[in-house]
Structures are given as structure tokens and as C-alpha cells.
C-alpha positions as CSV (number, residue, x, y, z in Angstrom):
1,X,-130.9,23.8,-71.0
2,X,-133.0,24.3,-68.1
3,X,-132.0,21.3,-66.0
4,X,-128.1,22.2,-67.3
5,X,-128.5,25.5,-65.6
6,X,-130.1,24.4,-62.8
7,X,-127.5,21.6,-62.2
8,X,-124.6,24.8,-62.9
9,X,-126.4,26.8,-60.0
10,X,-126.2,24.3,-57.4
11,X,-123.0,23.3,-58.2
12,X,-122.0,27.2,-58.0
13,X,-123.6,26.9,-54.9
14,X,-122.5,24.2,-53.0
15,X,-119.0,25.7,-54.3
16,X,-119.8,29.0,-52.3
17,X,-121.5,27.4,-49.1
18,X,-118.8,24.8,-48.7
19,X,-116.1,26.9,-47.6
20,X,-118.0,28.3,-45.2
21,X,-118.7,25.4,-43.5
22,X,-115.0,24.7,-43.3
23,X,-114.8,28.0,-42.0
24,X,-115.9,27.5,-38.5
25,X,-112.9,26.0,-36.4
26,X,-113.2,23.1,-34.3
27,X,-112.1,24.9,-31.5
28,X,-115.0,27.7,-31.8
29,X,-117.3,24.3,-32.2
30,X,-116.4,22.8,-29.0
31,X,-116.5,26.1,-26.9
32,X,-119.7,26.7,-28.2
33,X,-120.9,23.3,-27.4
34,X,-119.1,23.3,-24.2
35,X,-120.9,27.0,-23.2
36,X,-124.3,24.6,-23.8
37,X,-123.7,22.1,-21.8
38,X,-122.3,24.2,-19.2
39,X,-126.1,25.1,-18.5
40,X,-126.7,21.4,-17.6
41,X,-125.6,22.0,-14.4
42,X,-127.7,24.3,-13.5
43,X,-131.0,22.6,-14.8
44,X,-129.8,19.6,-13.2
45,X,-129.7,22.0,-9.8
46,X,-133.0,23.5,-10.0
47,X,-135.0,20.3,-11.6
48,X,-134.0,18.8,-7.6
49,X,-133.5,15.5,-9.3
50,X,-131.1,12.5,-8.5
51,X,-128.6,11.6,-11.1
52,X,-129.9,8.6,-12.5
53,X,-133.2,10.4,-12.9
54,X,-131.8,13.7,-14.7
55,X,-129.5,11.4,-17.1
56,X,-132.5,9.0,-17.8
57,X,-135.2,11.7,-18.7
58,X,-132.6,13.9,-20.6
59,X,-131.5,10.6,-22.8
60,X,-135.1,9.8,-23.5
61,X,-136.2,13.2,-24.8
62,X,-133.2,13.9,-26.8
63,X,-134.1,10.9,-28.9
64,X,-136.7,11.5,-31.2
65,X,-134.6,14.9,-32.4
66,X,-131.4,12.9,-32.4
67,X,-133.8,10.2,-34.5
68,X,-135.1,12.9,-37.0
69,X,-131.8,14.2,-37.5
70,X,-130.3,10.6,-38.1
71,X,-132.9,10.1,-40.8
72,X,-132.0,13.6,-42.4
73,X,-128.1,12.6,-41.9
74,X,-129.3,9.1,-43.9
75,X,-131.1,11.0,-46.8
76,X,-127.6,13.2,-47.1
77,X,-125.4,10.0,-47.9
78,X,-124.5,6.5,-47.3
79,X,-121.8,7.3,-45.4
80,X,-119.9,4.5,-43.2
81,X,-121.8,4.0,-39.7
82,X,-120.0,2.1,-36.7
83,X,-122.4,0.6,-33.7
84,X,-120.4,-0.3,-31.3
85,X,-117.6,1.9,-30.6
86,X,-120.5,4.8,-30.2
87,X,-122.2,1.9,-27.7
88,X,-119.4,1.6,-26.2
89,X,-118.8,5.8,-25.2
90,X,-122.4,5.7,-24.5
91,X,-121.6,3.6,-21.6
92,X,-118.9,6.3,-20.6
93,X,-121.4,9.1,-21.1
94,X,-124.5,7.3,-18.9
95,X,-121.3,6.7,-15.8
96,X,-120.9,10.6,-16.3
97,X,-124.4,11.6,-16.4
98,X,-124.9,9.8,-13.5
99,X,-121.9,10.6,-11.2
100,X,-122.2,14.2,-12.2
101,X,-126.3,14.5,-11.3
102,X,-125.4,13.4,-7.8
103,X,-122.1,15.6,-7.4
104,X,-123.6,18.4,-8.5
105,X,-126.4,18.1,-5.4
106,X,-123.0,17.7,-2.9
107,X,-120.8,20.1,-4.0
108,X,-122.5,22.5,-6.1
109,X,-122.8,22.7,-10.3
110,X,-119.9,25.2,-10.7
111,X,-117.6,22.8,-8.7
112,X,-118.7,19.8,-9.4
113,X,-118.5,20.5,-13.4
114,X,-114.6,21.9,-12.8
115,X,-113.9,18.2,-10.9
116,X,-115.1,16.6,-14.0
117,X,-112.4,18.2,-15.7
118,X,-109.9,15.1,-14.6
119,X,-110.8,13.9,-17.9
120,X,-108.0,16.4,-19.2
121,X,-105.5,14.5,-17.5
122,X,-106.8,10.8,-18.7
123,X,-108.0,11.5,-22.3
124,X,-103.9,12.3,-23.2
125,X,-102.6,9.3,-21.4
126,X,-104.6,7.0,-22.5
127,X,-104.3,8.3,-26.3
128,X,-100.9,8.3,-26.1
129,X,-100.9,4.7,-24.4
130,X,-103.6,3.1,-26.6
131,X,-103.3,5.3,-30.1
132,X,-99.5,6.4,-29.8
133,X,-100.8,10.0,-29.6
134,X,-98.4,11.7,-27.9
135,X,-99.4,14.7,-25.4
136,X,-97.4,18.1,-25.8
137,X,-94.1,18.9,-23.0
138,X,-96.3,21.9,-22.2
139,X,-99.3,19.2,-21.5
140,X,-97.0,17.2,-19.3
141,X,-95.7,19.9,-17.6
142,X,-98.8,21.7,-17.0
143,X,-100.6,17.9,-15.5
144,X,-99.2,18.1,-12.2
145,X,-100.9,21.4,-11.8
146,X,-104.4,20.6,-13.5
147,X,-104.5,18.0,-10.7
148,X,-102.9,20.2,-8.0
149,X,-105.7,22.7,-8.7
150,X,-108.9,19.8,-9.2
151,X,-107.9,18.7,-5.5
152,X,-108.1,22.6,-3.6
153,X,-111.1,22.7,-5.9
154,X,-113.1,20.1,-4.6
155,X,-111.8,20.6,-1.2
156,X,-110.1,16.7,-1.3
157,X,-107.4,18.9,0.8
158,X,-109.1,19.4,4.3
159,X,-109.6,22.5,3.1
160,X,-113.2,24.7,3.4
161,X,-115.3,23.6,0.8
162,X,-118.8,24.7,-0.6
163,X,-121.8,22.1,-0.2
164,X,-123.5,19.7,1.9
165,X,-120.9,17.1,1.3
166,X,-118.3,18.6,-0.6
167,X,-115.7,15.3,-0.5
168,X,-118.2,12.4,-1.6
169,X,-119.3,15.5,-4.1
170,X,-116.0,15.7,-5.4
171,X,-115.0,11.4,-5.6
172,X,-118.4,11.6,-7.6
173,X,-117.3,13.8,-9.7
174,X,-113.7,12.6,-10.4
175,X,-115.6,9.0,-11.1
176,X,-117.6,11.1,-13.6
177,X,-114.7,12.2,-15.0
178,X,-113.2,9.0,-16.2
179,X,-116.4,7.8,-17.4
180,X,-116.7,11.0,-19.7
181,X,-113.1,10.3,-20.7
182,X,-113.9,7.3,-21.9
183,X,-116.9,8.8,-24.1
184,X,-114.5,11.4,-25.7
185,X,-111.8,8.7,-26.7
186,X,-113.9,6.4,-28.0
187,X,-116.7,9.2,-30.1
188,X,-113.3,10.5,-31.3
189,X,-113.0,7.2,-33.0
190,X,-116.7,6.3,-33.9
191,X,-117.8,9.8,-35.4
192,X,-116.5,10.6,-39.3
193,X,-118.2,12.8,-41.8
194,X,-121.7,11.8,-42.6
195,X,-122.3,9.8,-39.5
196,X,-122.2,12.5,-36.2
197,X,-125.9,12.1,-35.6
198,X,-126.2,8.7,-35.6
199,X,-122.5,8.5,-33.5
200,X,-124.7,10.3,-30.7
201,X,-127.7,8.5,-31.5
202,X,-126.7,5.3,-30.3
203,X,-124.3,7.0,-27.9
204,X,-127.7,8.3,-26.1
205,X,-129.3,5.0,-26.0
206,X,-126.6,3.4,-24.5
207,X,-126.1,6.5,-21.9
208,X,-130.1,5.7,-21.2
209,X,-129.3,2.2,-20.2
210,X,-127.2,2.7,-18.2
211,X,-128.9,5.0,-16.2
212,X,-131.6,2.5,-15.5
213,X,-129.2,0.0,-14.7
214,X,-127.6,2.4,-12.4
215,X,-130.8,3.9,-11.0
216,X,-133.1,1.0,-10.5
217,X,-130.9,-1.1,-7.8
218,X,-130.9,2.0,-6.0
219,X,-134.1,3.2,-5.6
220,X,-133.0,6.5,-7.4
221,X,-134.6,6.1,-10.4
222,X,-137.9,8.6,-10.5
223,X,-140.0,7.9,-13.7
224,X,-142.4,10.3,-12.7
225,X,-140.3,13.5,-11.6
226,X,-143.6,16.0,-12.3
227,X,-143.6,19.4,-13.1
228,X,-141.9,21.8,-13.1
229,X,-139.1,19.2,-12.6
230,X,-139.6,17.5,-16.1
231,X,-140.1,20.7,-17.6
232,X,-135.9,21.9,-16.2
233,X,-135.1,18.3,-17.8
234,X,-136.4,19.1,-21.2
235,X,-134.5,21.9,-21.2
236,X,-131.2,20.2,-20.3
237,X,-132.2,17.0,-22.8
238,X,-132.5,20.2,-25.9
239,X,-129.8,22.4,-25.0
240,X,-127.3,20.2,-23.1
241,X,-127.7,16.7,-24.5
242,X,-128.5,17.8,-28.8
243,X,-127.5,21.0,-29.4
244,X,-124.0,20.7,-26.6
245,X,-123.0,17.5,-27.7
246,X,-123.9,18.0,-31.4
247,X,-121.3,20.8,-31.6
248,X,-118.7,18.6,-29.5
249,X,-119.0,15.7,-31.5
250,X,-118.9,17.9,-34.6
251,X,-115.4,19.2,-33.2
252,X,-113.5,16.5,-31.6
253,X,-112.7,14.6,-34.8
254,X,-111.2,17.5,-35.8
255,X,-109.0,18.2,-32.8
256,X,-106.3,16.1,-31.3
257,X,-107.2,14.7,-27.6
258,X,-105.0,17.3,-25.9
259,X,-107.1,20.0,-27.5
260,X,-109.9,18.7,-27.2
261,X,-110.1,17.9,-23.7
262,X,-108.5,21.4,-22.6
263,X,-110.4,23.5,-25.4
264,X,-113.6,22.0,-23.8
265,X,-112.8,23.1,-20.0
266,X,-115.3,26.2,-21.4
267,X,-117.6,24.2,-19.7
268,X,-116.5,24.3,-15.8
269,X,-115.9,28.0,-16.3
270,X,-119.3,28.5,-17.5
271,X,-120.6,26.2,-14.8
272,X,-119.0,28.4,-12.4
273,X,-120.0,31.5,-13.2
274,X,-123.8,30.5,-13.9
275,X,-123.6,28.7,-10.4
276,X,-122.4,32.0,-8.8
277,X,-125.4,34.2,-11.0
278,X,-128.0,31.8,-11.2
279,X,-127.9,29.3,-7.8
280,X,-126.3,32.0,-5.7
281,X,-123.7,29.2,-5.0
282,X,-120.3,30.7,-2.9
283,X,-117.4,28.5,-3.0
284,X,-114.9,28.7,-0.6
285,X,-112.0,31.2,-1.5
286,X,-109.3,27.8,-1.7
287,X,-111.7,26.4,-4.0
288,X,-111.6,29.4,-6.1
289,X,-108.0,29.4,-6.1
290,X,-108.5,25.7,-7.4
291,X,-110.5,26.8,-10.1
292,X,-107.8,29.1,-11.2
293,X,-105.3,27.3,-11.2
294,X,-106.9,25.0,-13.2
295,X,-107.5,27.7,-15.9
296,X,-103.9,29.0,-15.9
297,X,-102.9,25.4,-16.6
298,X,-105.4,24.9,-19.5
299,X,-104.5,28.3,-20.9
300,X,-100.5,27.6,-20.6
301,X,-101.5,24.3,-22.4
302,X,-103.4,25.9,-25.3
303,X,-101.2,28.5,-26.7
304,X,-99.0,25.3,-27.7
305,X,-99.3,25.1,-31.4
């Protein structure tokens, strides 16, 4: 009688708690993870690192969690685990890191992060190419001006832009953007229930090669960044690389690419803002406009059903 019961009250429970896991929306999910890695930027800004050293050290030190919370995930279930589609995105993600480290030391983190929104344009075309998903009329109506808006942003126009070298900032960026376009497709087809831990797992070991591939050629790998650098780095491998992407890889599955990629432009906004608070950054007034235009397009985008 006493194991009955006890078997009846976790069954009551799980009964109760599962519908409150459902209750969280993807799209809650992914701004929240979005809002998290927003703040990579600006650890990124104020750790004064190069991009293949902020992407290697912020790879490495999100392992062990993502390792402990693999071997939780594994205790859960036996659920079905791919290796190497989430390879594969890593490689996307490490490009990203990379690129985006060094852009954000050109152009600033607020626009350097709203140039890596490309990736809204690219993650719909190549679904629909490559899975048949097709984008929304609003989406193709509102692409023209997503890309009219990335270009004032990152002052690709001849226009005033904020940064020491605003245009090599902003192709660094765009570069980043296709390799992080490339992560989303692919995790969207590598993370299913039971598995999201290790999907990043291996996703942040391949990202970690890749920036020593990148970094060590080019003399812009630095495996001793010191204090308080590491310490900014630590920071952005907890918040930005496990908690951020936890949440985005939690939501995407759930989402179609569309969504996803627009839902998740949370992140350049935050970027901008913390930039403006935090770094006492000042982009230029058509850059701004860029940056606006952007987020009119996204918002005429999502109140699509």
C-alpha cells in the first residue's frame, strides 16, 4: 500500500507539473534566451579580447556544465542522440563566435549584433530551398527591407558610422551571420526531446575547434588572456554560451525558421541598448535609423499568424 501510494503521488504529480512545462511558449523561450546572449556583446567588449580568443575560452568553460547536464539529461531517458548534424552547427556557431568577437571591436556590440541579424533573411531561404519550408508573403515582403535597414546599419552605404572600422566591422559581421544561420538550421534538425543538452554539447566542442583552427594561423589565439579578462569570459561562457543558448535550443524545435530567426532579433535590440548604457557607445543617427527599420520589419513579420 505504501509503495501504491507513493507510485499514485508521483504520478498525480508529474500530471500537475507537466502542463506547466508546456506552458511556457517557445517564443517567451527564445526572447529570453536571446535577452542572455544579448549580454555577450558586451563582455566580449570589456574582456578587450580577439574573437578567436573570446569564442575559444567561452566554449571551454561552458563544458563541464554542458557535461553535467548531459549526464543528468542521460539519467532522465534513453532518448535518440544525433552526433553529427550538432557537429556540423557547431562549425556554424565557432564561424559566428569568431566573426562576431572581431566585429564587435570594429563597429561596436549594439551594431555589430543587429548585422548578425542577416541570418533572418538566410535561415527562410534556405529552409524553404532545402526542407520545402515555405517563408510567409509578409516574410517576403518585409526581406527587402530587413536588408535595406542591415546596410544603413552598418554604414555599408557611405554613410557615418560608429567605430574604428565600421565597414570591415560590418562584412565581419554579415560573415557571422551566415555562419550562425547555419547553426540554427541545422540544431533545428539535431535537437528533439530528451537530447537538447547533449545537441549543444557537441555543438560547443565543435564551435571550440574551430576557433583554434581559426585563431592559431593567425596569431589571434590568446591562451592566457589574464584577469580580469578571463574573469568577463566566464561570464559570457555561463550566461551567454549555457543558460542563452539552452533556452534557444529549447525553443527553436518548437518554432518554424521564420519565427525563429525573427523572434530571436531580441538579441540585437538588447545589444543595442546595453551598448548605449553600458559601453557609452553612439551610433550614428543613419545607423539608428537602420536599426529601426530593421525592427519595423521584424515586428510586420511577426504579427503573421
Amino acid at each position: 500500500m505504501v509503495g501504491r501510494s507513493q507510485a499514485e503521488r508521483v504520478t498525480t504529480t508529474d500530471t500537475r507539473t507537466a502542463p506547466a512545462r508546456t506552458r511556457v511558449h517557445p517564443v517567451v523561450l527564445a526572447l529570453a534566451g536571446s535577452l542572455c546572449v544579448a549580454l555577450s556583446s558586451v563582455f566580449i567588449k570589456v574582456s578587450g579580447t580577439s574573437g578567436a580568443t573570446s569564442a575559444f575560452w567561452r566554449c571551454l568553460c561552458a563544458l563541464p556544465v554542458l557535461a553535467a547536464l548531459v549526464w543528468l539529461e542521460r539519467r532522465r531517458g534513453s532518448a535518440r542522440r544525433r552526433v553529427l548534424l550538432p557537429l556540423l552547427a557547431g562549425i556554424g556557431l565557432g564561424v559566428d563566435f569568431v566573426l562576431w568577437g572581431d566585429a564587435i571591436a570594429l563597429v561596436g556590440a549594439g551594431i555589430a549584433t543587429v548585422l548578425l541579424s542577416v541570418q533572418v533573411v538566410i535561415v527562410p531561404v534556405v529552409a524553404w530551398l532545402a526542407f520545402r519550408e515555405r517563408p510567409s508573403r509578409r516574410f517576403v515582403r518585409a526581406a527587402p527591407v530587413l536588408l535595406g535597414g542591415i546596410v544603413l546599419a552598418g554604414g555599408l552605404a557611405g554613410t557615418p558610422a560608429f567605430g574604428p572600422d565600421p565597414v570591415l566591422g560590418a562584412v565581419l559581421a554579415l560573415g557571422a551571420g551566415v555562419g550562425f544561420a547555419g547553426y540554427l538550421l541545422l540544431m533545428r534538425r539535431s535537437t528533439g526531446v530528451g537530447s537538447r543538452e547533449h545537441t549543444l554539447f557537441l555543438a560547443t566542442v565543435s564551435a571550440g575547434v574551430v576557433a583554434v583552427a581559426l585563431g592559431v594561423p593567425t596569431g589571434r589565439l590568446d591562451l592566457d588572456p589574464g584577469w580580469p579578462a578571463l574573469g568577463w569570459l566566464v561570464a559570457l561562457a555561463l550566461l551567454g554560451q549555457v543558460v542563452g543558448w539552452l533556452l534557444i535550443s529549447t525553443a527553436l524545435p518548437r518554432m518554424s525558421s521564420a519565427t525563429g530567426a525573427t523572434v530571436m532579433l531580441a538579441q540585437p535590440v538588447g545589444a543595442i541598448l546595453l551598448g548605449v548604457a553600458l559601453l557609452h557607445e553612439q551610433p550614428s543617427a543613419p545607423q539608428l535609423a537602420g536599426c529601426l527599420v530593421v525592427l519595423a520589419a521584424v515586428a510586420y513579420v511577426s504579427t503573421a499568424r
